[in-house]
N, C-alpha and C positions, 0 to 999 in steps of 0.2 A: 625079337620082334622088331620089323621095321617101321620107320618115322613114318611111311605110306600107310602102316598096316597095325595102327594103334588103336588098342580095345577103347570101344564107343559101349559108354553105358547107355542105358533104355529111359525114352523119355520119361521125363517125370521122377528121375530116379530121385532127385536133390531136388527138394522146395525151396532151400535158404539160397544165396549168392555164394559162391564161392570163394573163400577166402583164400588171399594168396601168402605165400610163405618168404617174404621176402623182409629181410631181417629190420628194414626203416618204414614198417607197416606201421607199427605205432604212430611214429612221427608224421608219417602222411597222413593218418587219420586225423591226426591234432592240428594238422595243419587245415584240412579241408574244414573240417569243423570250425575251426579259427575265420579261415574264410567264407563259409553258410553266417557267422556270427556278423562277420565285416558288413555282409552282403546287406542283413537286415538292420545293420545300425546306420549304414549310409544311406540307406531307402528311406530311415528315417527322419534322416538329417536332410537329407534332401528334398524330403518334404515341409518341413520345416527353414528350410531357404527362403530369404524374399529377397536375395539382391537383383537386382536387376543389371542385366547384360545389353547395354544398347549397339554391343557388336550383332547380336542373336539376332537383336530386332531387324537389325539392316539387314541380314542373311534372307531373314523371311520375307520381307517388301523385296528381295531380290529375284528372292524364289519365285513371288506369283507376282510381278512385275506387270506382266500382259493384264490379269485381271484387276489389278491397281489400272491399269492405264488405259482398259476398256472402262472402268466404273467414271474413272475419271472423262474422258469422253463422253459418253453419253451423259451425264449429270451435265458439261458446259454446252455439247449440243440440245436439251431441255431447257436450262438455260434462256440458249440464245434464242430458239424456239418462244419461248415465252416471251421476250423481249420483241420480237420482232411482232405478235402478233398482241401484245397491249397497246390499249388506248393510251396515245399520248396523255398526260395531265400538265395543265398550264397553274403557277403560282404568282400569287398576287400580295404583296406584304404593307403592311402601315406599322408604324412606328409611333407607339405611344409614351408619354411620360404620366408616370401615376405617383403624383406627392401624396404624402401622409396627411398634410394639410392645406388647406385650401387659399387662396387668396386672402392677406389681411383687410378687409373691405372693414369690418366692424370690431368693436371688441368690447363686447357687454359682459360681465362677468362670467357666466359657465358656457355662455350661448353664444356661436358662433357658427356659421353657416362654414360647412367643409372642417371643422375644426376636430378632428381624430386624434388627439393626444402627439407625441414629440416620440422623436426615439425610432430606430429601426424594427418595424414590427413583421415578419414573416408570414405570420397568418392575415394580415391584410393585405399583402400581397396575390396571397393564396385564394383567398377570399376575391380581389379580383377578377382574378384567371377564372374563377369560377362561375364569376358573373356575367364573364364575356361568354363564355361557353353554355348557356344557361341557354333552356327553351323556351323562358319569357324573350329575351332579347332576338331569339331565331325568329321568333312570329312575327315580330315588331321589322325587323328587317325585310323578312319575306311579303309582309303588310308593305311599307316602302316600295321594293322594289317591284311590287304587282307584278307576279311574274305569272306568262300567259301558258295553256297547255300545251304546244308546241316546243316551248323553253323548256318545259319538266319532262317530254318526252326525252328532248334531245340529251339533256341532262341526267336521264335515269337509263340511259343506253347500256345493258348488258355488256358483261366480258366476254372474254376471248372462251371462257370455260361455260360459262352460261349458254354462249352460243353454241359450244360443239355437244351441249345437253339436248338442246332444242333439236337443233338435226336429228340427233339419235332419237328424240321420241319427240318426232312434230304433233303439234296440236291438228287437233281437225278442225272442219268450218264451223262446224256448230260451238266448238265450245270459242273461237274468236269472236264469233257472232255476241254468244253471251257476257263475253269478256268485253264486247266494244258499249255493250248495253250497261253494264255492270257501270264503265266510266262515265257512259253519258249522263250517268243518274249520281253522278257523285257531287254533292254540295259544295258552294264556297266553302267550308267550314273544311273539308277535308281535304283540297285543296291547299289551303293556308300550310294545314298541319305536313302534308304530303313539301309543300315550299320549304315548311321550318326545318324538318326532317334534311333538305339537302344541303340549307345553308349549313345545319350543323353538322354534317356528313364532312363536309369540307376544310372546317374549320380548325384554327392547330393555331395556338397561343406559344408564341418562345421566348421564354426569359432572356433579356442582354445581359449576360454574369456581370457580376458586382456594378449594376447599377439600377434605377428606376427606372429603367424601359424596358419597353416588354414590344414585342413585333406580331402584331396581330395577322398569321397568314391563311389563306382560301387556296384551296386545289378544285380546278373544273375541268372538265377538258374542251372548253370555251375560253379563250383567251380575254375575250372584252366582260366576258362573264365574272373571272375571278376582281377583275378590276375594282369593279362594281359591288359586289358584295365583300370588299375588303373593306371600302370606304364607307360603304354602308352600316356595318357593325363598328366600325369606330366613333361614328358620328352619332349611331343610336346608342352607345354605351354613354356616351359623355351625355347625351340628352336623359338617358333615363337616369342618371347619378341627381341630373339635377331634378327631375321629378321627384322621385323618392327622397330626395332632401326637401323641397317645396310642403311635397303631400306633409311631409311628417311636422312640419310646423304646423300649416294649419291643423293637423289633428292635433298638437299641442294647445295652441291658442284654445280651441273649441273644449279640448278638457279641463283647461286651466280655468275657461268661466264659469262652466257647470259648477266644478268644484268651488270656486271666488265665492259663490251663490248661496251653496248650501254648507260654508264655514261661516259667511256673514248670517247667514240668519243663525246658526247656531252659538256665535259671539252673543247675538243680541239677545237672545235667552237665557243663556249664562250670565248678563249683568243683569239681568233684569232679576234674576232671581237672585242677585246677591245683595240687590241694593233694598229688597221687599225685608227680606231676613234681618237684615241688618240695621230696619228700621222695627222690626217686628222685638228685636232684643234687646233694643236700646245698646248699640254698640258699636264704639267710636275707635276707629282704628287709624291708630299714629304709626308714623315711621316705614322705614320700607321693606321691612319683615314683618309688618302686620301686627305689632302689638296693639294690647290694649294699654287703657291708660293705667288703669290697674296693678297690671303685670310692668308699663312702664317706670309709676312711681314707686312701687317696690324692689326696681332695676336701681334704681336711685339711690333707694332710702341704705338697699345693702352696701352699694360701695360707700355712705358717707358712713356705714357705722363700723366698716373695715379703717376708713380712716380716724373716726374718733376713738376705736379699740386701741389704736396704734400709738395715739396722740396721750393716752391713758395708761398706756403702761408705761410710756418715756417719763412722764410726771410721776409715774408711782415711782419708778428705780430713781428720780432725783430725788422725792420725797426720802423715802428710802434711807439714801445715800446723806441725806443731809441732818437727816430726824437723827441718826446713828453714828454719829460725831463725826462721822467724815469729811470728806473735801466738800465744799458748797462751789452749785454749778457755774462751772466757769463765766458763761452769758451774763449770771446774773451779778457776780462778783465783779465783773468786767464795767458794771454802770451803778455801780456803790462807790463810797467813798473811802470803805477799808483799805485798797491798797495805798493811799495817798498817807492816812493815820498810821499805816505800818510803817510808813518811809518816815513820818515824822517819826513815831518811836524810836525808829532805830537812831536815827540823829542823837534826840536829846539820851539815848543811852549812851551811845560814845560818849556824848558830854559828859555824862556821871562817870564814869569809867575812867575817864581822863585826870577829873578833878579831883576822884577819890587820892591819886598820889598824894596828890598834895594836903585834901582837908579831910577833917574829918565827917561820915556822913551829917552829924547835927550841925553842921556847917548850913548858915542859912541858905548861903546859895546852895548846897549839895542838898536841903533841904527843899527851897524851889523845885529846885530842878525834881526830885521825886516827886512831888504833888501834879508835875507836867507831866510825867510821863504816866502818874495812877489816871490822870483825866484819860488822856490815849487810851489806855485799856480801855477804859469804862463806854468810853465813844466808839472803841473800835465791836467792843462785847454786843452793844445798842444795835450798832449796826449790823453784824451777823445776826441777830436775830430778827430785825426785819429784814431777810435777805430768804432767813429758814422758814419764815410766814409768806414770803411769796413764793415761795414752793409748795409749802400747804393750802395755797390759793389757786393755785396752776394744777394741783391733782385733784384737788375737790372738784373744782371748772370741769374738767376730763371726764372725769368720774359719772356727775353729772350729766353731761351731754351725751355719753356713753348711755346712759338709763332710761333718757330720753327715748333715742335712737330705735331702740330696742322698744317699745313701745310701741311708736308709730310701727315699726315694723310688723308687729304679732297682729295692730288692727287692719290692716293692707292686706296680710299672707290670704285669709277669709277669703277676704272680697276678690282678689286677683283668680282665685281658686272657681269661687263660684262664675268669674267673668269668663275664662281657660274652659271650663264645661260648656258653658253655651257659645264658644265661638269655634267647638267642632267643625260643626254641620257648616260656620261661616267661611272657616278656611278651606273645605273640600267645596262648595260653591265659588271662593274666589282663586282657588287653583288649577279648576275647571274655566274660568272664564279668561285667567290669564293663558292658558292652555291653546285657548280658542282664538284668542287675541295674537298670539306669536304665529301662529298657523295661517290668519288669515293674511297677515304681514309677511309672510313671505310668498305665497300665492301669489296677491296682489303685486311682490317685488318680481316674480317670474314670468308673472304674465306681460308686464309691462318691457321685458328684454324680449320675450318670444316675439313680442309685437314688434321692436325695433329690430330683430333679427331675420322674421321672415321674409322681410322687403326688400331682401340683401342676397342673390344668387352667387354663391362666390363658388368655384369649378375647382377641384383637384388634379383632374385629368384635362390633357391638352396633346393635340395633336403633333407630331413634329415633322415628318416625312409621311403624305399621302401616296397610295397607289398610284402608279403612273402606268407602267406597262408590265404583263403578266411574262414568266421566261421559262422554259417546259421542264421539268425537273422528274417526270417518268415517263416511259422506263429508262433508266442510265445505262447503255449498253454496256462500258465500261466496269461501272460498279458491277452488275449482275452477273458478267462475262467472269470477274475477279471473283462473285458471291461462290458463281459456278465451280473455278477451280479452287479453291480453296476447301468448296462443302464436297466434292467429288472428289479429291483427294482423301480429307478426312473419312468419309464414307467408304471408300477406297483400301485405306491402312487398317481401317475396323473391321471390317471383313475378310481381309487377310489378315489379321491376329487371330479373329474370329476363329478361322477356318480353320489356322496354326495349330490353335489349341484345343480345336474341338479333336484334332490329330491323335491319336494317341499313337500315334505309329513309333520306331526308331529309323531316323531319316540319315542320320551324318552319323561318322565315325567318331564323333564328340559324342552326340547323345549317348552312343554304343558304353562308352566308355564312364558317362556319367551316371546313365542308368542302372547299368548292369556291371559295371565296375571291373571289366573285362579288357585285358589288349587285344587292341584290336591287330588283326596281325595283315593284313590286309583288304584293301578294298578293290573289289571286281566290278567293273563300269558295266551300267546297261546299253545294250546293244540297240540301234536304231530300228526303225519297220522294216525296213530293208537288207537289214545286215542277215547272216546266219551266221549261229552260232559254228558249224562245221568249219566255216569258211575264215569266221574270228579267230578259232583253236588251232585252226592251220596254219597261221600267219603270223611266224613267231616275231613279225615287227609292231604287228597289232597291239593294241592297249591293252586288248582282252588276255591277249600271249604274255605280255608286258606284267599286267597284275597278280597270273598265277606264280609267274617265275617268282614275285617279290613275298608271296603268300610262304614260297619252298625255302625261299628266304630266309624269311621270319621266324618258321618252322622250325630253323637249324639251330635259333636262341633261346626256344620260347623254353627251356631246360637244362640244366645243368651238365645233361648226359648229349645234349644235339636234340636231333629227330625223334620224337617220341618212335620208340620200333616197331609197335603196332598203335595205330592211328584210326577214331572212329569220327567220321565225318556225320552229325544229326543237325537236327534243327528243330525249334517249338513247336512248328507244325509242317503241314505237308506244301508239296513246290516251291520250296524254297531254294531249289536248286542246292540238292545235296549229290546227285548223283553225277550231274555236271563238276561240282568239283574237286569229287573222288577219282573222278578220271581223269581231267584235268592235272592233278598234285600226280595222280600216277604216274600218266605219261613226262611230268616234272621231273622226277624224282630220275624214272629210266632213263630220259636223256641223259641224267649225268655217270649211266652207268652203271644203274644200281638193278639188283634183282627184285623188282616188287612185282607183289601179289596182292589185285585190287578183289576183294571178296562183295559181294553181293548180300549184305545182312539185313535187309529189308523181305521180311516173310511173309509180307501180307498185300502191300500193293508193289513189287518188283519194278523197275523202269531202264538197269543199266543195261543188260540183255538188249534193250531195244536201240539205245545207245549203241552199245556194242554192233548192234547186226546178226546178234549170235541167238538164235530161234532155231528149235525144231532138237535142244539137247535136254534131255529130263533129268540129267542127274547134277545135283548142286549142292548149296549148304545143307541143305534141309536133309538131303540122301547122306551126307557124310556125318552129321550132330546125330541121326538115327541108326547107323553101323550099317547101314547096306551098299556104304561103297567105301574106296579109298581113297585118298588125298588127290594119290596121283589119277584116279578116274575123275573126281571130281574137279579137279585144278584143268582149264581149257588155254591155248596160247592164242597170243592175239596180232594182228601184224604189226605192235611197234615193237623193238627186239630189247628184251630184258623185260618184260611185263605180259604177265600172265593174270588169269580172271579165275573168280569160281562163284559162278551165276547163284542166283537162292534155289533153283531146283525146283521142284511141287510144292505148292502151297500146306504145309499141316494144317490141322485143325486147331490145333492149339501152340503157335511159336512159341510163347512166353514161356510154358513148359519145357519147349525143347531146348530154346536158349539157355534155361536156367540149369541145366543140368550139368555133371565136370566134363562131357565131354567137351564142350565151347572153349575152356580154359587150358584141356587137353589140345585140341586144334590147334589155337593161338600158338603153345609155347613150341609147336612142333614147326610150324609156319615159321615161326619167327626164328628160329635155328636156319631153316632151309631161306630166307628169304633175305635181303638189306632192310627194305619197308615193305607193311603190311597194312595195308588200309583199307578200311570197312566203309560202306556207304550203308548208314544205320537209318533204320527209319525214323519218324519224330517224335518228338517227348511225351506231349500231353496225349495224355487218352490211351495210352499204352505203356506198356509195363517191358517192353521188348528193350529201349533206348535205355533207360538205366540197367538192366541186367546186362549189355553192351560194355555199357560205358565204365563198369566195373572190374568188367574181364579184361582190357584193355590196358594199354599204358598210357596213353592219353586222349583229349576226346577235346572237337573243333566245332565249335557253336558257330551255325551257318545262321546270319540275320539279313533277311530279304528288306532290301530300302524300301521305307515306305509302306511297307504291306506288315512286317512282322510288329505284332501287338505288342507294347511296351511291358505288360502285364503278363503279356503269354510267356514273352521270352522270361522274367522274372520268373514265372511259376516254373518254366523249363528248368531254368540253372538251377534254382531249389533243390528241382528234383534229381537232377543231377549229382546236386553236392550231397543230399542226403544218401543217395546210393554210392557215396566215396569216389564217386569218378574225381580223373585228374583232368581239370580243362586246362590246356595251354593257353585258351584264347577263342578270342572271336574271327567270325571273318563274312564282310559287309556284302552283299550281294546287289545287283542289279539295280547299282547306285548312277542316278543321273547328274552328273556335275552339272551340266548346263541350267538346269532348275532348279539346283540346292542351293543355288545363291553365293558357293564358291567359284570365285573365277583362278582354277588351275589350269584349266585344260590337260593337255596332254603331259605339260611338266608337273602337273600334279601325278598322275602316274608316277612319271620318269622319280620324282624325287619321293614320291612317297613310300616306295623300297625300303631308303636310310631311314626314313622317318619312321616305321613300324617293324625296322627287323631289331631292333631293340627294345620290344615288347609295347611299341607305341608312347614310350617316352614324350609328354608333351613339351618338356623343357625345351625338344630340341628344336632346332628352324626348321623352317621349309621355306622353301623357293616358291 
């Protein structure tokens, strides 16, 4: 049998894929699987990323450049448009100083005109600012400046935006009519408030940091207007401080009498009724705690009998001490004559002691001398014991007065008792009227300062720098010109983020690679409006010529073996330009010589036929995978030399079927014998079952991703399914990429150099030019 004329089983013959018998089947399948596993752990990690890339960022303001710098224009021409068509506004400033405390004019004890306490306080500050801005003081101003309705016209003059309202939906006569009626009939009273309303409209209070000034400023768009109304509100703030300091004294004064009034009369009830009781009790009140005399003399009676208790025991213990042979008290011994007797005792005993050497005691003198010294004793004996009687005189006395004491005392306790009941009700009557009495002494002390103090205008605030002339501060062409670009930039870069990432697309051969975790093995430049594609392909100096060579390139790496031998060119979805670069790589491949055979595996919507120019031939893949033709009928030549075709044939009913069946694998291995390269332009992945039964039968398979158009998500679910049908991808390859809008500036030496840079499988390590 020949390689033309190899048995074709019938479609449908095989449901499963066929499996090839090639002895590192194992290992390729662990590997693919290995890589389905990679694919979904870096999808995850990748989602899972938050660093940010400020190179990326600049790629994409690069990208949409134009609509950055259209948004930015129109935002500064709006801008300036607005600027040019506001009302100027003129500002007018004063310059106040606001002390905490007021002029030292007086100083009566708590009262003192302006007198606020010491110390940096914030909320009085605050507190002022608030009372300049206040719509008591706007009326009060607007009062003043009597402003006429000509003024408040011209002053309540519509914007620029009010105005282009009015054109678009002008009033008619009648309702101006009613509107001119409406103001005629408007009172002073509204008026005023319509005045107060613009002064306060105007008005803008600015702290001078770190100190007490504050700069009171008016915007009008009347220049002599703001003048006037700056100076106005400074001079009625300082006036009303002093009013509402004035008013509040006499409201003080005027309360302070009421109440003087009706504390004096209620003093003079309170004594009146203490002096009634206290004559009705018969009750005499000493001292300045209010005793009685009662509770006085028994105040008394107890401390003297604390001291004659005290005086009674010291006489008892000398009693005591004396009655019981002991020392007799020193005092008393100290003004006797005992110790003088002792002294003489002792004398005339040494005498006897002396003379005893010599005589004997019946010796008359030794005999004197003893009756001298029995007198001693006898005089000294006499006298200790009246010495021992004025101790029992001294504690008797004690004792005595002691018993006394005690006495008086128990006939007082009664009386003081019965006097302490009835001066109850006397001391809640005279602690009510001292009550009364301390209350009305200090009224009386307050009223008499409010009085010295109201007489006395002392000011905290003072003017420093008065309005002189007003200087225009809207609109700033400048600022707003600067608000412009700045906000129309920012607006600008947000809407190209915006746009970036509403994106789901893969746009750069970085994405390709980060996304889908793919080499990229070439990128194919999009073609201008202008260009054609024939006229690109032709021109082997072209970019377009240029990218496929680097694509055949790539090809020759992307494997351990070279060129994958049979090659399936698909993509995620459809126009992706697969068929373009299955001819393309064909006509590649034969330039250098080679015998390839570009097949037509697209069974359902065909396009390279049309490419080709080759119409009006019915026998194809379809007639050869079904057994009604052979190789050599269905294989057709083409004018480049060494590359022959074999178009898809009639459409089946069912390709998936006929794909899947051995003759496809049969086909392949007879091709691939008879050919160098053999490359399929396969249809696309999702939604059909045709591109992985392909991709399987094959020896490797070339993921075509259209810039900008191919779904990030599609192309994922494509590779998936790819990998799950065991296909082998070598790689990716970029299509109809715009350098000029992606925000790399290569130009044409990106091309040139991106050859080196993806024929080893997109290596990012390496440079590029």
């Amino acid at each position: 049998m020949t390689q033309d004329q190899f048995p074709v089983d019938a479609p449908g013959d095989g449901g499963n894929l066929p499996a090839r018998h090639d002895p590192r089947a194992r290992q390729q399948l662990s590997q693919m699987r290995s890589a389905a596993t990679s694919l979904a752990l870096d999808i995850q990690e990748e989602l899972r990323d938050d660093e940010i890339d400020l190179l990326a960022y600049w790629h994409i303001l690069v990208k949409r450049r134009w609509m950055v710098l259209s948004i930015l224009a129109g935002v500064v021409a709006l801008a300036l448009l607005i600027t040019l068509l506001t009302t100027p506004v003129y500002r007018a400033s004063v310059l106040l100083e606001l002390q905490k405390e007021g002029t030292q004019v007086v100083q009566v004890g708590g009262v003192q005109p302006g007198d606020f306490g010491g110390g940096w306080d914030p909320e009085f500050l605050q507190t002022q600012y608030r009372l300049i801005q206040s719509q008591s003081l706007a009326e009060r101003v607007a009062n003043e400046l009597d402003l006429d309705r000509t003024t408040l016209g011209d002053l309540n003059q519509s914007g620029w935006f009010s105005r282009m309202l009015a054109l678009l939906q002008p009033q008619s006569k009648q309702q101006a009519k009613k509107r001119g009626a409406a103001d005629a009939r408007q009172d002073a009273q509204q008026e005023l408030m319509a005045a107060a309303g613009i002064v306060r409209r105007g008005l803008n209070v600015e702290p001078v940091r770190d100190s007490r000034l504050v700069r009171i400023n008016y915007d009008s768009t009347i220049p002599g207007f703001s003048v006037r109304v700056a100076n106005a509100v400074a001079e009625g703030f300082i006036a009303a401080g002093l009013e509402r300091r004035f008013g509040a004294t006499s409201y003080a004064k005027t309360y302070l009498e009421d109440q003087l009034r009706l504390t004096k009369a209620k003093l003079e009830d309170s004594e009146r009724k203490l002096v009634v009781f206290a004559q009705k009790e018969n009750l005499v009140n000493t001292g300045e705690n209010g005793q009685s005399l009662a509770t006085q003399n028994l105040t008394d009676l107890n401390a003297q009998l604390a001291t004659a208790q005290g005086q009674r025991i010291r006489a008892e213990a000398r009693w005591r001490q004396a009655s019981g042979g002991g020392a007799m008290p020193s005092d008393m011994m100290a003004v006797s004559s005992v110790p003088s007797l002792r002294q003489q005792r002792g004398t005339l005993l040494a005498q006897y002691q002396e003379k005893l050497g010599r005589f004997k005691p019946d010796y008359p003198d030794m005999v004197a001398l003893k009756g001298q010294i029995d007198e001693i004793d006898r005089q000294i004996g006499a006298e200790l014991g009246s010495v021992r009687a004025s101790v029992k005189a001294e504690y008797d006395a004690a004792a005595k007065q002691e018993g006394m004491l005690k006495g008086q005392i128990a006939a007082l306790r009664g009386q003081a008792l019965d006097v302490d009941g009835r001066s109850i009700q006397y001391n809640i009557l005279k602690r009510e009227a001292d009550t009364n009495r301390q209350l009305y002494d200090s009224l009386l002390q307050r009223y008499k300062e409010v009085g010295v103090a109201g007489d006395v205008r002392a000011n905290n605030v003072s003017i420093i720098d008065r309005a002189q002339i007003a200087w225009r501060v809207k609109p700033n062409l400048f600022t707003n010109l600067a608000l412009g670009v700045l906000l129309g930039g920012l607006l600008g870069v947000l809407v190209a983020l915006l746009l970036e990432f509403l994106d789901d697309t893969l746009k750069t051969p970085v994405d390709v690679e980060q996304k889908l975790k793919l080499a990229v093995l070439g990128v194919i430049p999009k073609l201008g409006a202008k260009d054609s594609m024939a006229a690109a392909a032709g021109n082997p100096q072209s970019s377009f010529s240029e990218a496929y060579r680097s694509v055949r390139t790539a090809l020759q790496f992307s494997t351990d073996r070279g060129v994958p031998k049979t090659l399936l060119i698909t993509s995620s979805g459809p126009g992706e330009g697969k068929s373009t670069t299955a001819l393309a790589l064909a006509r590649n491949f034969a330039q250098l010589g080679k015998r390839v055979l570009l097949i037509e595996a697209d069974l359902r919507n065909p396009s390279l036929h049309r490419t080709l120019g080759l119409r009006g031939h019915g026998v194809g893949l379809s007639n050869l995978l079904a057994g009604a033709c052979t190789l050599n009928e269905a294989t057709l030549d083409t004018d480049e030399q060494g590359l022959k075709v074999i178009l898809a044939g009639p459409l089946p009913p069912n390709p998936a079927e006929l794909l899947s069946g051995t003759k496809l694998v049969s086909a392949l291995t007879v091709v691939a014998e008879r050919y160098d390269q053999v490359i399929l332009d396969g249809p696309p992945v999702l939604g059909l079952a045709d591109a992985p039964i392909l991709a399987n039968s094959v020896d490797g398979t070339l993921l075509m991703v259209n810039s900008a158009k191919t779904k990030i998500n599609a192309a994922r679910a494509a590779l998936k399914r790819l990998l799950a049908a065991r296909a082998r991808i070598v790689g990716a390859l970029l299509a109809k990429y715009d350098v000029r809008s992606a925000g790399y500036s290569y130009g044409y030496g990106y091309h040139y150099h991106y050859e080196s840079y993806y024929a080893y499988g997109g290596d990012r390590k390496l440079t590029k030019s």
